[in-house]
N, C-alpha and C positions, 0 to 999 in steps of 0.2 A: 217522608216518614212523619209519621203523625206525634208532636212531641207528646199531647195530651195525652193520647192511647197510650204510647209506649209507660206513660210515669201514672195509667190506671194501671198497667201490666205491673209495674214493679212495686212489691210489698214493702215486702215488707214488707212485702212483705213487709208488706207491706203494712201488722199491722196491727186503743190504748190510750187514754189521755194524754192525748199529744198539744204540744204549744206551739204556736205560731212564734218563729226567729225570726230577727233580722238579717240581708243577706252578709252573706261572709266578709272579711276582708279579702283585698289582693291576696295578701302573702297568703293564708289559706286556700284561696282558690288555688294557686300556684303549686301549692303543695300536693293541690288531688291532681295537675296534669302529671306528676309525678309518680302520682299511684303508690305513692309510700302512703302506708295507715296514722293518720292522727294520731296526738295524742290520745289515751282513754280520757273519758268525764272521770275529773274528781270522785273518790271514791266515798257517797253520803252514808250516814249513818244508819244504819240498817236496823230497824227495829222491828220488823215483823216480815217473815216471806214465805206464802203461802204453800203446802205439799204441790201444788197446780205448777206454781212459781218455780218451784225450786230444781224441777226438772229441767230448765230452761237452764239453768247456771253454766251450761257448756258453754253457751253463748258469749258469756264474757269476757271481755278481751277484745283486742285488736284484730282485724282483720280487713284482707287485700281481696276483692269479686270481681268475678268476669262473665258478664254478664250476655244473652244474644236476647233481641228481641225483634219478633216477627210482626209484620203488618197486617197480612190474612197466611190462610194455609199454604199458599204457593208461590208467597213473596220470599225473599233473599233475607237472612239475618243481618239485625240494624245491633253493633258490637257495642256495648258500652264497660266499662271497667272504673274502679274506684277504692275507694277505704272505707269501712266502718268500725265505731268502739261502741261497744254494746257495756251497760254500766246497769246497776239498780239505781232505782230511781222510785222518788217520792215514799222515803223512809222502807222502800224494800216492796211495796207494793205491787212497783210493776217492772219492766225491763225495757231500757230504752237505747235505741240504736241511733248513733250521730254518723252522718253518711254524706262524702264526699263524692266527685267522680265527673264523667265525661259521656256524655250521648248527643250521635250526630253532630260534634264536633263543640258542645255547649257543655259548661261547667256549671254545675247542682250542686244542692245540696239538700238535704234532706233528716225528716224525725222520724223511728221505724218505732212505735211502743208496742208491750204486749201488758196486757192485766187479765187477770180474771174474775167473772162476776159470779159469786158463791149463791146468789141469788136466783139466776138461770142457769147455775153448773155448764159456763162454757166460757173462753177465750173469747177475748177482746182484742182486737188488734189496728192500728192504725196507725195511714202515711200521710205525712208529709212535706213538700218539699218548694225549693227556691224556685219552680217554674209558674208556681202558682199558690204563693204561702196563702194564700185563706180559705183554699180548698183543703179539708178532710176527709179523707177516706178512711173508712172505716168495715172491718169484716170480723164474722164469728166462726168460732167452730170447735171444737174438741182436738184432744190427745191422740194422738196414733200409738199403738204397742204391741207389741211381737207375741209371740206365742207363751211367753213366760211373764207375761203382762209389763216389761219393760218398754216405757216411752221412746218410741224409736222419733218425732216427732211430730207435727199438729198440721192439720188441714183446716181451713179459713177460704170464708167464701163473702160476696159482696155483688151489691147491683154496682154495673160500671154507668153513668149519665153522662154526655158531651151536651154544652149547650153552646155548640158551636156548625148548630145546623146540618150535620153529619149523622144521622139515625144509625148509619152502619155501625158509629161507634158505640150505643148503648147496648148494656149486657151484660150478662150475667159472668161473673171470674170465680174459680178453684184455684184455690193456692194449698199448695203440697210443699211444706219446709222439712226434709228428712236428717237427722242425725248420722252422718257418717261415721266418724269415728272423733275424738274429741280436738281434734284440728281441723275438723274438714267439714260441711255442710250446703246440703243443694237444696235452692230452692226452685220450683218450677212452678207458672202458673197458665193456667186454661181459660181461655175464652167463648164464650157461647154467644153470640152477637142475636138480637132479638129479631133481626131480620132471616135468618136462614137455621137457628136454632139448631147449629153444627158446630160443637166445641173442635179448636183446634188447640194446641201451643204457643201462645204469645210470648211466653218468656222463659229463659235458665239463666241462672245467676248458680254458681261455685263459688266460695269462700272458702279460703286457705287461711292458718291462725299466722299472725305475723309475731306475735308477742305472744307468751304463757299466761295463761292465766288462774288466778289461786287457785293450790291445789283444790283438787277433788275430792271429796269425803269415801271412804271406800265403798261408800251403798249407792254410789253416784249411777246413776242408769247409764254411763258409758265406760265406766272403770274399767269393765270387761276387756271393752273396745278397744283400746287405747295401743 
């Protein structure tokens, strides 16, 4: 199992002005072989959050994923599972996800942001994570919305590069982050490898809410849902 691939596969969704961390302590890593959710990030002072932004507020809160990731179309899924706290972040600007967990038998960890640029009217998203802290990845893309123009959620795309002498692994990825209902959210993402230009499924990751998170406004685009 290819760890590079797998953690171009995972966004975070992968995906924001993100910062380069230090790796974890013990007692944290310990904590994600346990698959119980972190705490959330401190909750900063929020002084501006975009109508773009604000649809994302499901997001907040604690949350436990279970993740399958594929190597080509007719490989065997490679399990991984974990925790994430998704917080506002940089006075409200953008939404950042702190992410724990376990793939192929290795403990990560990982920065999921999301912002938007009002200047090219699209989502900004970027990962990442303890297997390779100085690589960023980074994808764009727009809102997803139902027939009644409610944000059901965003799709995000990205060139993938290995430069570990493997070509199979550059290519192009779709990432589809859907809004289930306000405890629940799938993300799936697609790989199109530039060698045979035939998207498959590389990845599903499910997120269950472990903790509540501040109420919802009644105009909230999952109110409905709920």
């Amino acid at each position: 199992m290819s760890i590079r691939k797998a953690f171009c596969s995972l966004a975070v969704i992968s995906l924001t002005a993100i910062f380069i961390t230090p790796a974890a302590p013990r007692g944290r890593q310990q904590g994600a072989r346990s698959n119980t959710a972190q705490q959330a990030p401190a909750t900063q002072q929020v002084t501006q959050v975009s109508p773009q932004l604000q649809v994302l507020s499901t997001m907040i809160g604690n949350w436990n994923f279970n993740m399958s990731v594929w190597e080509s179309p007719d490989s065997p899924p490679e399990p991984a599972s974990g925790s994430a706290s998704f917080n506002w972040a940089l006075g409200g600007t953008s939404l950042q996800g702190q992410y724990s967990g376990q793939i192929s038998s290795k403990t990560f960890n990982g920065l999921y942001t999301f912002a938007y640029d009002q200047t090219k009217q699209q989502y900004v998203v970027t990962w990442q994570h303890s297997f390779s802290p100085a690589t960023q990845e980074t994808y764009t893309g727009q809102a997803m919305t139902d027939s009644a123009g409610n944000v059901t959620g965003l799709t995000y795309n990205a060139q993938c590069g290995c430069d570990c002498g493997d070509a199979s692994q550059n290519g192009s990825i779709n990432t589809v982050l859907t809004f289930v209902n306000n405890n629940s959210f799938v993300e799936q993402q697609y790989f199109t490898p530039d060698s045979t230009g035939t998207q498959f499924k590389a990845a599903e990751a499910t997120y269950t809410r472990v903790q509540s998170a501040p109420a919802q406004s009644s105009n909230s685009p999952l109110a409905a849902r709920r």
